[in-house]
N, C-alpha and C positions, 0 to 999 in steps of 0.2 A: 660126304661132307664131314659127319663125326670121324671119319677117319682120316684125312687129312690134322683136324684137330688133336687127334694120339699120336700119331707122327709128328706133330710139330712139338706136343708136351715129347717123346721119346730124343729127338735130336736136341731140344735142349738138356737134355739129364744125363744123354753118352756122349765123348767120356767127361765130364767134367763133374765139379763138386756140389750140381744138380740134385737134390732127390726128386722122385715124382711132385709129389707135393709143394713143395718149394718151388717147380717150374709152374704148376699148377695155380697158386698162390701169386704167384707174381708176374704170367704172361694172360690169365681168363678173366682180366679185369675188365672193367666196363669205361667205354672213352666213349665219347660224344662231339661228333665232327658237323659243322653248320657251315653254311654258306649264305652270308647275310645278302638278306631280299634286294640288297641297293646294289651290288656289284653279280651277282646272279645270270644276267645279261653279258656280262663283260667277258672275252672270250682270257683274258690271262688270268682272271682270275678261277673261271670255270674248270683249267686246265691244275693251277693250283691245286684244288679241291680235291679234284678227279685223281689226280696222280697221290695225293696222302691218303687219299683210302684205299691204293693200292698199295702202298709202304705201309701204313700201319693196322691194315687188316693181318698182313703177316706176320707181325708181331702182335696184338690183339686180335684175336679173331671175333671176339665180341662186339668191336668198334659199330657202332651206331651212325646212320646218317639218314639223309631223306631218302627214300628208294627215286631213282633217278630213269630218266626214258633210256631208250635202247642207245646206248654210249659206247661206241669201239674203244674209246680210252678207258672207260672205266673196267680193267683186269682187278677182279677178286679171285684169291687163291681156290678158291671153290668153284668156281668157273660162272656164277649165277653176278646179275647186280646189285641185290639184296640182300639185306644184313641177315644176318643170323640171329634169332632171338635171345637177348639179354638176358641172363642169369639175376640181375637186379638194379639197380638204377647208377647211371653215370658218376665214376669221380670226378674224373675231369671233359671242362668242354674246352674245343678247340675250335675259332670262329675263323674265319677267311670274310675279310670285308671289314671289321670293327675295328676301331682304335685303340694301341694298345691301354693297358690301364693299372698300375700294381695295388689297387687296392680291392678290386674282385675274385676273393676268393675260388677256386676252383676253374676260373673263366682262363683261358691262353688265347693268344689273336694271335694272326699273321697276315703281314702284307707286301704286296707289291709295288712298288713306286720307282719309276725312272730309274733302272736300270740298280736297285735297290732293293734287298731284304728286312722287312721289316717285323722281326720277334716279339713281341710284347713292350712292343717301342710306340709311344701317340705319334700317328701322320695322319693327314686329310684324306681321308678317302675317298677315291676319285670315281667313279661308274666310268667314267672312259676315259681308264688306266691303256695306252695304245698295246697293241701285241707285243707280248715279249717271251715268248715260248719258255725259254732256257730259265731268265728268273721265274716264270712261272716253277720251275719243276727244281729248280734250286730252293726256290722258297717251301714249297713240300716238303723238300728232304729234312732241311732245317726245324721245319715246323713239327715235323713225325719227331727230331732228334728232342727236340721240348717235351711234348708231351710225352714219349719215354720216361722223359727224367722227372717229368710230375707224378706220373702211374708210378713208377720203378723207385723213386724217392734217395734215399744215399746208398743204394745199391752201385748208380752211376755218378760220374759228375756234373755235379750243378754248375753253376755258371749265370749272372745275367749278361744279358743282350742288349748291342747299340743296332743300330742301323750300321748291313756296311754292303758298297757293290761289287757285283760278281766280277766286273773286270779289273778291281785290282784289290780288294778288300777295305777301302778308305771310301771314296767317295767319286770314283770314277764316272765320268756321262760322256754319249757320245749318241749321235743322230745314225739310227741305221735302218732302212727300210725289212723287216721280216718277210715280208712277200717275194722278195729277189728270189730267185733263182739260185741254188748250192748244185753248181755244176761239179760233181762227182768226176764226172771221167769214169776210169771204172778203179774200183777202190775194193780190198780186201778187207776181212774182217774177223780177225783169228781169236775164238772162244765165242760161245753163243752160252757166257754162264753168266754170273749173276752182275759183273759189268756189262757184257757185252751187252744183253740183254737190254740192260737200264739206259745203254747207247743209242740201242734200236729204237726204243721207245720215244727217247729224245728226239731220233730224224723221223720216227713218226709221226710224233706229235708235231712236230716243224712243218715238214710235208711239204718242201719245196723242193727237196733232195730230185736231181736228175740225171742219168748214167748207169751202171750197173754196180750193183754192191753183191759181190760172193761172199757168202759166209763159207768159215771152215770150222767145222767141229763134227769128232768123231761119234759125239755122245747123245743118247735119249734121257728124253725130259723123265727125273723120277719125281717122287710124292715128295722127298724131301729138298726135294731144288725146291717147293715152293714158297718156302719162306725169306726168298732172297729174290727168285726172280723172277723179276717184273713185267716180262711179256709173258708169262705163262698161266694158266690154272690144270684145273685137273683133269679138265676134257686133253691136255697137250700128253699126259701123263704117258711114257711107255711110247710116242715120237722123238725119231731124232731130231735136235734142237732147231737143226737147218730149215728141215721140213714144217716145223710149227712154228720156225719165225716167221717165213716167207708166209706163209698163211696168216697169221696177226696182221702182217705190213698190209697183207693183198685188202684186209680188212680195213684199214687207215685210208686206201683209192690213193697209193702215190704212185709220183709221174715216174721214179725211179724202178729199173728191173733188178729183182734180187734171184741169184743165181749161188743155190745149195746146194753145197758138198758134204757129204758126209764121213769125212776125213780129218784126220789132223792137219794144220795149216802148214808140217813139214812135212805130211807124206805130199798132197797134195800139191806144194812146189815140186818136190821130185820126180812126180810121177808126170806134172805138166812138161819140165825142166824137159824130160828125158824124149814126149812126144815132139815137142820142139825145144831143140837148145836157145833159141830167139825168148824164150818164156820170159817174162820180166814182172816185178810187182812194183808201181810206179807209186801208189798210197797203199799203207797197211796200217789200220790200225788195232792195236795190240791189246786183246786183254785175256792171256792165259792163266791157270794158275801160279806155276812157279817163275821164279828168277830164273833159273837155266832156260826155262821153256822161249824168255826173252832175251837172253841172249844168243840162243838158237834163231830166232827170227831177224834179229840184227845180222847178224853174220850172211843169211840169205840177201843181204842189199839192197831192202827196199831203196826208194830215191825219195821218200820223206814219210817219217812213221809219226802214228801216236801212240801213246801207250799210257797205261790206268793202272793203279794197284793199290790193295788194299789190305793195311793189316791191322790190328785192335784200335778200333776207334781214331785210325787215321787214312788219310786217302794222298795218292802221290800223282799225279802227272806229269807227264816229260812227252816232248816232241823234238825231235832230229830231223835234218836232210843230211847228214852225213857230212858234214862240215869238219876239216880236219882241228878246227879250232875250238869246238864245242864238245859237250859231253854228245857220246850214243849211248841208246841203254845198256849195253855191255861197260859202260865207264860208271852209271848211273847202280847200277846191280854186277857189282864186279863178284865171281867165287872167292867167300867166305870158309874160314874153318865152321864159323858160325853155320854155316849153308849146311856142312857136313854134318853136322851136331843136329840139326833141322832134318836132315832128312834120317838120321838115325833113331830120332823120337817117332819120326813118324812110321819106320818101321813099327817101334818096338809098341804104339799105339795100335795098330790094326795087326799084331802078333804077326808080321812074315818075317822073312829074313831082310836084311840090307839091300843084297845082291838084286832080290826080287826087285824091288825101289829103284835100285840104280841100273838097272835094266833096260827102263826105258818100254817096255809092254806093256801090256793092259794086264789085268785080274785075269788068271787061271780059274777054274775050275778048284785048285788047289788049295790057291789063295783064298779063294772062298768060302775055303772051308774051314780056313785059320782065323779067319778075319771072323766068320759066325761062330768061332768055340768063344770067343771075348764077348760077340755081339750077336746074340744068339737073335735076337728081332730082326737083323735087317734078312733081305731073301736072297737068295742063293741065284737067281736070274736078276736081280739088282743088283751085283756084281761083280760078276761073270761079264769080260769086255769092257768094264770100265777102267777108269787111272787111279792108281794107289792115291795119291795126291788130290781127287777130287769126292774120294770117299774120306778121307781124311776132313777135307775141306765141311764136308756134309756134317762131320759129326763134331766138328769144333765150330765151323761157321767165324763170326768176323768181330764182336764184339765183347765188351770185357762187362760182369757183373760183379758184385763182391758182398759175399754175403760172410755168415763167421765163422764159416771155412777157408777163405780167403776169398781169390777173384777166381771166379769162372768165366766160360767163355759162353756169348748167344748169338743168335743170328739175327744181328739188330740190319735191317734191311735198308734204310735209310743211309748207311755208311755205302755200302756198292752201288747205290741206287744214285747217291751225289757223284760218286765215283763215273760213273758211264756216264752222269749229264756234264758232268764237267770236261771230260771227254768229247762230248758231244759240241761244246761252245770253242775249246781250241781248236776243232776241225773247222768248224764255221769260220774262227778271225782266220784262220790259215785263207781261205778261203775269199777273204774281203781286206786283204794288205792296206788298200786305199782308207780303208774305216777305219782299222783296229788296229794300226803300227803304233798308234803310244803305249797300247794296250799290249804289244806284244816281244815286251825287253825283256823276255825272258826263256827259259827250255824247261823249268822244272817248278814246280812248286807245291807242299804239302800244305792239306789243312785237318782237323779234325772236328766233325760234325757237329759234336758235343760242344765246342771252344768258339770263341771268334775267329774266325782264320784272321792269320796273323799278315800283314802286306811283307814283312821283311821274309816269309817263308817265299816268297816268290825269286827265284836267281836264275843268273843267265851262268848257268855251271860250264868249268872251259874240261876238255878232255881229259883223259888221264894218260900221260906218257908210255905206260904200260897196257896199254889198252890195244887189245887189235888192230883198232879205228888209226892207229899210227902209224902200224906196220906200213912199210913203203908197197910190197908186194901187193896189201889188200887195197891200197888207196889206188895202186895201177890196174886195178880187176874193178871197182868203182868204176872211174875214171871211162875204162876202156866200155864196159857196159853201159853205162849211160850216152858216152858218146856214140855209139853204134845206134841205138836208140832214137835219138835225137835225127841222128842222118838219116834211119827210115823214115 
């Protein structure tokens, strides 16, 4: 347990303008998480609760609540359901069920209502609030991103908060039964990291999901994925991802089968492709680390994707069926010089060469040993077989602080953690046309956790003429593929 705790102080301080102290100082504060006795019963807001003290134990590990009964939702990075003993008494409390109020020093609320986020905003608070899974776990994220910013202070940005809902950031409502059925089919699931994860968690907490979901990821769960992802703790530590997801869901008792690869989701096409050329991916959805890595899965043809990304304190979703008229992620995430300049930092961060990067391997043996002359803590079988890119990933993580060095970067968990639920609600309206089609004028849209998402960030982006997605040859390899498809 204390050692996950040095681990999460060492990943915030390499490489950025961290000293020990300073992580120390500003992530082993003391937060205080309640769940008022009125709504306690109520199962969205239960779910609320459950899912911020998995987001913000990873960021405080101090965070404080009721020790709670035997909860499959409730994942602490530590693998147990109970806190860790405080160093000394709460700054901030953080209530789920009260109204909000700006004159209670120290107090934060958050709420759930009709298909609505409510941050330290007054609403009536209802004991039976009906199921709403997704705001449940939107409202989490939101709420973790508050309390951040009370513990963190102008490190981050502040902000106050209206009410706004998740289906279009204004004031969106719409009648939809949560117990229905999310007929999958069978659907692909490429990265089991700190989106994909916060995805799973989403259709596990939903748990209507029915069909087969393959995950692909080549990689095991290490000590520092746990400050971002959300299905795991430290019993998962040293499993590949595949293997300890399937196992978390098998614990959730869903009706859907999950079927783990321990592969990259392009060898794995290949290698399917090659057993039978017939292979097809009818849904995939998308959450690797880099842009190339999605436009590489574009190019393979899914016949409708989603896709999630996440970079300082903002989060992006985009979904396609390959429509000649619309953005695909390849039009969405076109190659940048910028991209190049990206990947050449991130060489010159982890001390290999370029070449090694743009290789497209895993970590040598070699590499490992260049990468520990910089980074002398991490171990040499943490490594070994992993992606340049998601060691990288480990040691910058997703969020920005700024201290009077300037900004540094944390691994604020609530950013990937909205990122896969949000994820998790476009695969649903996809899902429910008849419900959600006011809700769904759109293919892309950014928000930042910190901010009010904004409704104008939501667009219905059209293609780009220089985009493969136009080439006539690829549209007749489309085309010919899905029609084949269809006639079996």
């Amino acid at each position: 347990m204390m050692d996950w705790i040095e681990k999460h102080i060492q990943t915030l301080c390499h490489p950025s303008a961290l000293t020990e102290a300073q992580a120390r100082m500003l992530f082993l504060r003391v937060l205080r998480v309640e769940l008022d006795e009125r709504v306690r019963a109520n199962r969205t807001y239960r779910l609320a609760y459950l899912y911020a003290l998995n987001l913000l134990t990873r960021m405080f590990p101090y965070t404080q609540f009721s020790v709670e009964e035997a909860e499959p939702l409730l994942i602490l990075p530590w693998g147990t359901g109970t806190p860790l003993a405080a160093p000394g008494q709460p700054e901030q409390t953080l209530v789920f069920g009260r109204s909000g109020t700006k004159t209670a020093s120290g107090l934060l609320t958050a709420n759930c209502h009709d298909w609505s986020v409510y941050i330290d905003s007054p609403v009536e608070v209802d004991p039976a609030e009906p199921w709403n899974p997704v705001l449940a776990l939107v409202t989490a994220c939101y709420a973790a991103a508050r309390a951040a910013q009370a513990l963190l202070g102008n490190t981050i940005d502040q902000e106050s908060w209206r009410p706004f809902s998740i289906l279009d950031f204004a004031q969106g409502r719409v009648k939809f039964d949560w117990s229905a059925t999310l007929a999958l089919g069978e659907a692909h699931l490429a990265g089991v990291g700190a989106i994909g994860s916060a995805f799973l968690y989403a259709l596990g907490a939903h748990g209507t999901a029915e069909g087969t979901l393959v995950l692909a990821d080549h990689d095991k769960v290490d000590i520092g994925n746990l400050g971002r992802y959300t299905l795991f703790d430290l019993n998962d530590v040293g499993t590949y991802k595949t293997l300890a997801a399937k196992e978390r869901l098998r614990k959730f008792e869903l009706r859907v089968k999950v079927d783990p690869i321990e592969k990259r989701f392009e060898q794995h096409f290949r290698d399917a492709h090659a057993e039978n050329n017939s292979f097809r991916v009818a849904k995939l959805i998308s959450a690797p680390d880099r842009r190339a890595t999605r436009r590489t899965l574009q190019q393979l043809l899914p016949r409708a994707l989603w896709d999630a990304s996440t970079g300082p304190n903002q989060v992006v979703v985009h979904s396609n069926q390959f429509d000649p008229a619309y953005a695909c992620v390849e039009c969405i995430y076109p190659e940048t010089p910028d991209e190049q300049a990206h990947a050449r930092h991130v060489a010159q961060t982890l001390n290999v060469e370029l070449g090694r990067l743009l290789s497209g391997e895993l970590i040598g043996e070699v590499d490992a040993a260049r990468i520990r002359e910089r980074y002398p803590h991490l171990q040499l079988d943490a490594l070994v077989g992993k992606d340049f890119y998601s060691i990288f990933g480990l040691l910058c993580s997703a969020g920005e602080l700024r201290t009077e060095n300037g900004v540094v970067l944390a691994p604020f968990s609530f950013v990937s953690g909205l990122a896969g639920v949000l994820l998790y609600l476009e695969l649903v309206k996809s899902h429910f046309p008849e419900v959600f089609a006011p809700f769904q004028q759109h293919n892309y849209f950014q928000v930042n956790p910190m901010r009010m998402p904004n409704p104008e960030f939501r667009e219905l982006r059209p293609s780009r003429k220089e985009c493969m997605c136009q080439k006539e040859v690829v549209r007749r390899v489309f085309q010919r593929v899905w029609s084949a498809q269809n006639d079996a």
